[in-house]
C-alpha positions in Angstrom: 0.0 0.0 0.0 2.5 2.4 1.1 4.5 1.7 -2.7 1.2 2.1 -4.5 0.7 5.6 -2.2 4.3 6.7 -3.4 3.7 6.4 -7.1 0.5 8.2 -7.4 1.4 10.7 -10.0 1.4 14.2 -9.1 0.3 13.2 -5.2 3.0 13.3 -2.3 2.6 10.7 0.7 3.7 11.7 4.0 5.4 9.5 6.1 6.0 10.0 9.9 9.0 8.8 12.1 7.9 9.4 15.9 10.4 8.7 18.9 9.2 5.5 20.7 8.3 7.3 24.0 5.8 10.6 23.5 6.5 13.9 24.7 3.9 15.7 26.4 3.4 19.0 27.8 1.5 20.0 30.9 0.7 16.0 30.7 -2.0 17.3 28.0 -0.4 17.9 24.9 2.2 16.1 22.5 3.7 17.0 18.9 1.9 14.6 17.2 -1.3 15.7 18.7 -1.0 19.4 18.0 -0.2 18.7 14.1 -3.6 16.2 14.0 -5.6 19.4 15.5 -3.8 22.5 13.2 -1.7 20.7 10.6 -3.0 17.7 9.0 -1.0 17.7 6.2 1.8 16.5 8.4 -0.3 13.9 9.3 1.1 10.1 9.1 -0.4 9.0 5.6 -1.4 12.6 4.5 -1.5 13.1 0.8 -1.7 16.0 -0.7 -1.8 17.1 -4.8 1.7 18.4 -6.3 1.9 20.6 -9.2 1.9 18.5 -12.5 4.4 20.5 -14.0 6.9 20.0 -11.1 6.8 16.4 -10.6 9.8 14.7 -9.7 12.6 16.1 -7.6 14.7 17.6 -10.2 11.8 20.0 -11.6 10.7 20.9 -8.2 14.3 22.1 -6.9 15.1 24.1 -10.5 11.7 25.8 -10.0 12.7 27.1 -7.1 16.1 28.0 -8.0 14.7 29.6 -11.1 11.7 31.9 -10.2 12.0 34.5 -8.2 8.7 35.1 -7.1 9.6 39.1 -7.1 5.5 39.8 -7.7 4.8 37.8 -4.7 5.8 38.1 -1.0 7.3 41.7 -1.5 8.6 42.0 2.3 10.6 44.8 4.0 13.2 44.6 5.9 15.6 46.8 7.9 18.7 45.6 8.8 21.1 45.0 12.3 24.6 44.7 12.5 25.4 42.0 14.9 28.5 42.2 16.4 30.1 38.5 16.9 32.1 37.5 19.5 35.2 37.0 17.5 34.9 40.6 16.0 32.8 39.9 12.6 30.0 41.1 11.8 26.9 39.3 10.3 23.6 40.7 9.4 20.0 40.2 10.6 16.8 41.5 8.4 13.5 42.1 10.4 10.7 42.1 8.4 9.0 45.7 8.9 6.0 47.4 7.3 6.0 49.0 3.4 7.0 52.7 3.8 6.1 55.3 1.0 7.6 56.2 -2.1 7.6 60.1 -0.2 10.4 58.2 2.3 13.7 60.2 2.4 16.9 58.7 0.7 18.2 56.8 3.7 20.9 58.7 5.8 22.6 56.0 7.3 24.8 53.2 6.8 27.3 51.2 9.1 30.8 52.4 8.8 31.4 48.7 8.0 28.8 47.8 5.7 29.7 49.3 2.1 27.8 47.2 -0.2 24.4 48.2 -1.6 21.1 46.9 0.1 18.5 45.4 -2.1 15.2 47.1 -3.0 12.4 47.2 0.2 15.6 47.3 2.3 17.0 49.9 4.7 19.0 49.6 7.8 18.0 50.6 11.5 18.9 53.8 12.2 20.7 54.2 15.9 17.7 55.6 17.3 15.5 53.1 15.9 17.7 50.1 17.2 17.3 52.0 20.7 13.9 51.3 20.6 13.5 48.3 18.9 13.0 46.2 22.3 10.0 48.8 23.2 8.0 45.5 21.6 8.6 43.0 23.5 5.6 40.7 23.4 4.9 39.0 20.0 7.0 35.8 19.4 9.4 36.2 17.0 10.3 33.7 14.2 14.2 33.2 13.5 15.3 32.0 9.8 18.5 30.6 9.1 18.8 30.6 5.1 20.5 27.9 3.2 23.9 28.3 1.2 25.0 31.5 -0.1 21.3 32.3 0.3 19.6 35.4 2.6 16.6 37.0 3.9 15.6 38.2 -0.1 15.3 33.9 -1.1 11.6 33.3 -2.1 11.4 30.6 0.3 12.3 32.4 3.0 10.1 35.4 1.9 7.0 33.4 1.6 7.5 31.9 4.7 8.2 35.5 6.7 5.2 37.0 4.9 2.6 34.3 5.9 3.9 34.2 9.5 3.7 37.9 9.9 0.7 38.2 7.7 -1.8 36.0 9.1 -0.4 35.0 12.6 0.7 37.4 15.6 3.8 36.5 14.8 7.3 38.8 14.3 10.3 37.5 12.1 13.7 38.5 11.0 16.7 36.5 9.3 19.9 36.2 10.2 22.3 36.5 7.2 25.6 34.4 6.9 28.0 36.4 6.6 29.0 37.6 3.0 25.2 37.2 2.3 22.4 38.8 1.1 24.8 42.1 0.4 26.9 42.1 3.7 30.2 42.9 3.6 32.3 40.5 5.8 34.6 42.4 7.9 37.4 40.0 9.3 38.9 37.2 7.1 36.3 34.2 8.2 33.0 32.6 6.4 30.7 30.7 7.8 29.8 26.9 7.3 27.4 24.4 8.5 28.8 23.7 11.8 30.2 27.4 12.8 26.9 28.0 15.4 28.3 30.8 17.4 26.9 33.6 14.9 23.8 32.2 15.5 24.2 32.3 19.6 25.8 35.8 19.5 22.0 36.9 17.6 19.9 34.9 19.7 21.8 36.6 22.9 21.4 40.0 21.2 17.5 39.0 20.8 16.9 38.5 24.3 18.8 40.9 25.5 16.6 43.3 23.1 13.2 40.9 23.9 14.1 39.7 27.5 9.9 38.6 27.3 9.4 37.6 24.2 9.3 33.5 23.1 11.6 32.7 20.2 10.8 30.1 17.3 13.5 28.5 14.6 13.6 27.6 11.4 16.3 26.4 9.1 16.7 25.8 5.5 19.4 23.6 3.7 22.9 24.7 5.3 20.9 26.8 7.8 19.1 23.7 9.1 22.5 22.4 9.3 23.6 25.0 11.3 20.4 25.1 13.6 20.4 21.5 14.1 23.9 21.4 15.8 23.1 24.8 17.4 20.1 23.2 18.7 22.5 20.1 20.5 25.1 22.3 21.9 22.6 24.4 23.6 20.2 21.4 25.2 18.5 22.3 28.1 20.0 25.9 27.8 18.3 26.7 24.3 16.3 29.8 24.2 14.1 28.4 21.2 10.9 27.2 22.4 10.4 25.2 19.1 12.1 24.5 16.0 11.9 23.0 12.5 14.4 21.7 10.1 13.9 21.5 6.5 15.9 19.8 3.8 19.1 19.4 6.0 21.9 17.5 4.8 22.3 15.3 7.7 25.0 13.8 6.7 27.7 16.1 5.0 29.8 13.4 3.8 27.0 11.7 2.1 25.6 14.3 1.1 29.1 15.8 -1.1 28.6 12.2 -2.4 25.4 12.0 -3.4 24.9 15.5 -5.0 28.4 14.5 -7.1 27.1 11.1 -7.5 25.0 12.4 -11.2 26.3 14.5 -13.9 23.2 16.3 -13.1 24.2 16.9 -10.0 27.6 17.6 -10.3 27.0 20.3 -13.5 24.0 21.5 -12.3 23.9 21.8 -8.9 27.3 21.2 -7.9 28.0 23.8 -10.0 25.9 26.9 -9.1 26.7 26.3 -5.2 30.4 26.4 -6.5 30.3 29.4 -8.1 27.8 31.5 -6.1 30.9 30.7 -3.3 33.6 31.4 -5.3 32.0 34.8 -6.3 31.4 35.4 -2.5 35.0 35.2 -2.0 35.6 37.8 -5.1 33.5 39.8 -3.9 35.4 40.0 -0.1 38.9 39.4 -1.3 40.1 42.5 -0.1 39.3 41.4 3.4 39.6 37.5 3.5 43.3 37.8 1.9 44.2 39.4 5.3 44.9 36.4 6.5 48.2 35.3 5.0 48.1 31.4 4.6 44.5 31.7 3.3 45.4 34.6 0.5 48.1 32.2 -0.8 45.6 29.6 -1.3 43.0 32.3 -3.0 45.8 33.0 -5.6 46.6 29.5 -6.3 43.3 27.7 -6.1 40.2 29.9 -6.1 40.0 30.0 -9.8 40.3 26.3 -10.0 37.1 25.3 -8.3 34.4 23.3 -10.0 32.7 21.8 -7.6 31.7 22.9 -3.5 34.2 19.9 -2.1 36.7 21.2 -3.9 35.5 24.8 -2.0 35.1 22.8 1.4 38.2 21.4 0.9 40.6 24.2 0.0 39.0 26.9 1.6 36.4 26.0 4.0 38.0 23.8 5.7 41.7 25.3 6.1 39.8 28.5 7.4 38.2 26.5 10.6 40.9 24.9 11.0 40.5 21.5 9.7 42.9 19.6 7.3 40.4 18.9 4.6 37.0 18.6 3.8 36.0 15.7 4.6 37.5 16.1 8.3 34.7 18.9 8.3 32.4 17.2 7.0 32.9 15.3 9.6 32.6 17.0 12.4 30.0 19.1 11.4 27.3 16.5 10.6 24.5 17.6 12.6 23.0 14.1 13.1 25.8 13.8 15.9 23.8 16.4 18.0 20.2 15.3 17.6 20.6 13.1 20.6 21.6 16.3 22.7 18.6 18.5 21.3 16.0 19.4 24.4 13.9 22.4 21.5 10.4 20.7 20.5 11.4 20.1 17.0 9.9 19.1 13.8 12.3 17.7 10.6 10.8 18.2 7.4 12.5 16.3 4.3 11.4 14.9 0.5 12.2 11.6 -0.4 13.2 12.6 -4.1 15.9 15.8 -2.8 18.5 15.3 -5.5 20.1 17.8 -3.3 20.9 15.8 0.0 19.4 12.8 -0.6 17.4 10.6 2.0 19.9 8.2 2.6 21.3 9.5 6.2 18.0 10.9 7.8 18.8 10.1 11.4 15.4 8.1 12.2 17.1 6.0 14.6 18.1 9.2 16.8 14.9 10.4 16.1 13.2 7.4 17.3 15.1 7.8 20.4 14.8 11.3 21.3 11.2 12.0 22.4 11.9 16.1 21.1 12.2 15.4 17.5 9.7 14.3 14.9 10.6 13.5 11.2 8.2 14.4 8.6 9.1 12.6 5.3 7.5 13.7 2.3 7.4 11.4 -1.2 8.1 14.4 -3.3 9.2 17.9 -3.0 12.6 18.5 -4.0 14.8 20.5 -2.1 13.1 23.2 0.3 10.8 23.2 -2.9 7.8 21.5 -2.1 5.4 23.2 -5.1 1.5 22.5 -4.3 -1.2 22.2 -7.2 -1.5 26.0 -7.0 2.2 26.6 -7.0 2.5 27.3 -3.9 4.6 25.9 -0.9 2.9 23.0 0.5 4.8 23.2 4.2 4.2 26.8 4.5 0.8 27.2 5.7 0.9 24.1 8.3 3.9 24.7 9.4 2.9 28.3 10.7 -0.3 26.8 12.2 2.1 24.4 14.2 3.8 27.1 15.5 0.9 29.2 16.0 -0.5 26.6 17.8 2.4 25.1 19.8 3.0 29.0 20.8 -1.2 29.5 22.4 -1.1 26.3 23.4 1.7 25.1 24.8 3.9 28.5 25.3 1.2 31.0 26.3 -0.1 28.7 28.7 2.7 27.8 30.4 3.2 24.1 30.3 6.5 22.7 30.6 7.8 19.0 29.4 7.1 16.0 31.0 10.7 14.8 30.6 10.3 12.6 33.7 7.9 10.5 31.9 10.6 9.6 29.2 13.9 8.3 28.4 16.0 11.2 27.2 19.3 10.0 25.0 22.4 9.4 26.8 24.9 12.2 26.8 27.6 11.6 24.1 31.2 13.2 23.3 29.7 15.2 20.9 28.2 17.5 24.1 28.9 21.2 24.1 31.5 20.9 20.7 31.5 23.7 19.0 33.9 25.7 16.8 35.6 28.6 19.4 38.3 29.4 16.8 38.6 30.1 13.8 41.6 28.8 13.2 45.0 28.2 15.0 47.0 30.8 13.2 47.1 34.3 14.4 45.5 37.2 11.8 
């Protein structure tokens, strides 16, 4: 039955894996129970209609690489610098409301930020970000964007529109750094397992919104990066509840698989590559202050075909590591799923020619009573086009968290853990990357 479900053209099938033992809150509430009240299309066995056009993996991902969706989900944003703990800078983008075309030419920009913002984007001014706390009681929605992406992606639009739109919800991005027309200001990237950007904006948020209840969401790298954020933190985590969406688990596998096809290789392999290599071109003024990493720039960055290749010469070297598979490695998030103590749903399609389905951690899912998998028949990577051409995980996925926050959050109940077996504690606690990189700058 389940075959014969999976090969109904043009329909996905949803396919649940739960942890053994069930989480519940204020002993009334679990996950699964609050996606059968406000989300049944996450339902076990839900099927729902696909676009016809889009109908394998493959056309699903290039749509979304493709369109733009520029006459859709038209969000502003004013931008923060956040200052990280090991002197960069990233960006965050909170989604504001439309000002008028009668709006004065903005009159300021960071001394550190150069590079020009996109259309429906300005930057707190240093009054503004005085006040910005002065709101401090809608929960706010956090995005981490996938690679080389940023708060102006359409997925990420769509989803901060509908949040903001129709729920009493707030949201704002945080950029990797390089992204989404930042400049980066000390010789460092970022990469799936470098969380402390993350933690440095989520202390800045509560310091800014010491009442407010924080939410998490992760695409692609991003989920990567949330996912092991997520372990580190445990029971400390200020995010109430999460979801992950097309993560690659599994970095090594996932280099492999996406190189496995000349498909992937030439088409995907190569517009990560060279949306990072441009990055680096585009901050090589900067990044070639560190002297071991501008030697390799001159003899390797116009060699690069692929995002291993990338990884490995540049990625890697920069955090420290030897190559990049030894990051890869390291920073495979399904080491920290066992540590995570967030409420958190995993969202993933079967047919990702992207990352694959091959190391979904269902077994630590199983065992940790926090996390729930949602697997999807078809989607493509963080695609998921409906009949209408629309994002099928969009809508229930803000119900869930609309409904985990006035139900769970806003009442005040707390998880049962006594009632379950949490995951033993593993030597993958606490890791993170505190360095760079051994060499002074």
């Amino acid at each position: 039955m389940d075959t014969l479900l999976h090969n109904l053209p043009f329909y996905s099938h949803v396919r649940q894996t739960r942890p053994l033992e069930s989480l519940k809150f204020g002993g009334k509430l679990d996950l699964i129970e609050l996606i059968n009240r406000f989300s049944p299309e996450f339902n076990d066995g839900a099927l729902s209609l696909f676009h016809p056009l889009y109908f394998n993996g493959h056309l699903q991902t290039v749509c979304a690489a493709v369109k733009t969706f520029e006459d859709v989900d038209q969000v502003y944003y004013k931008r923060m610098v956040v200052n990280c703990s090991d002197g960069g800078e990233a960006t965050a983008d909170f989604r504001v409301s439309p000002w008028g075309s009668d709006l004065p030419e903005p009159d300021y920009v960071p001394p550190n930020q150069t590079k020009q913002l996109l259309p429906r984007y300005r930057y707190f001014s240093p009054d503004e970000l005085k006040n910005l706390g002065a709101a401090d009681s809608k929960p706010l929605l956090i995005v981490l964007h996938g690679l080389t992406g940023g708060s102006h992606e359409a997925y990420v639009r769509s989803l901060v529109n509908r949040i903001t739109s129709e729920y009493e919800f707030e949201a704002c991005v945080l950029n990797s750094r390089g992204c989404s027309q930042s400049s980066i200001t000390t010789p460092q990237l970022y990469n799936g397992a470098w969380t402390d950007d993350t933690r440095d904006f989520v202390k800045k948020l509560r310091e800014l919104f010491p009442h407010r209840k924080f939410y998490l969401v992760g695409f692609s790298l991003g989920a990567s990066i949330a996912a092991n954020y997520l372990g580190q933190e445990g029971e400390d985590s200020q995010i109430e509840c999460a979801a992950i969406l097309g993560n690659p688990w599994d970095l090594c596998n996932a280099s492999y698989y996406m190189n496995r096809t000349l498909l992937g290789r030439q088409l995907y392999g190569t517009h990560f590559s060279q949306s990072l290599v441009k990055m680096v071109k585009d901050n090589l003024d900067v990044l070639k202050r560190d002297p071991y990493m501008a030697k390799l720039y001159a003899e390797k960055l116009e060699t690069v075909k692929t995002v291993e290749e990338f990884d490995n010469w540049f990625t890697s070297r920069m955090f420290g590591f030897n190559s990049s598979y030894e990051y890869y490695r390291y920073g495979t998030s399904s080491n920290r799923v066992p540590q995570i103590r967030t409420p958190m749903l995993v969202i993933s399609a079967t047919d990702d020619p992207i990352v694959g389905q091959e190391s979904l951690p269902k077994r630590e899912i199983e065992g940790n009573p926090f996390t729930l998998l949602i697997e999807t028949s078809k989607g493509g990577h963080i695609a998921w086009f409906d009949s209408k051409g629309e994002r099928w995980h969009q809508d229930p996925l803000c119900r869930f968290f609309n409904a985990f926050h006035n139900e769970i959050c806003a009442k005040g109940l707390k998880a049962d853990t006594h009632s379950v077996t949490l995951p033993h504690r593993n030597k993958f606690v606490g890791d993170r990357l505190v360095n760079a990189t051994v060499r002074d700058y």
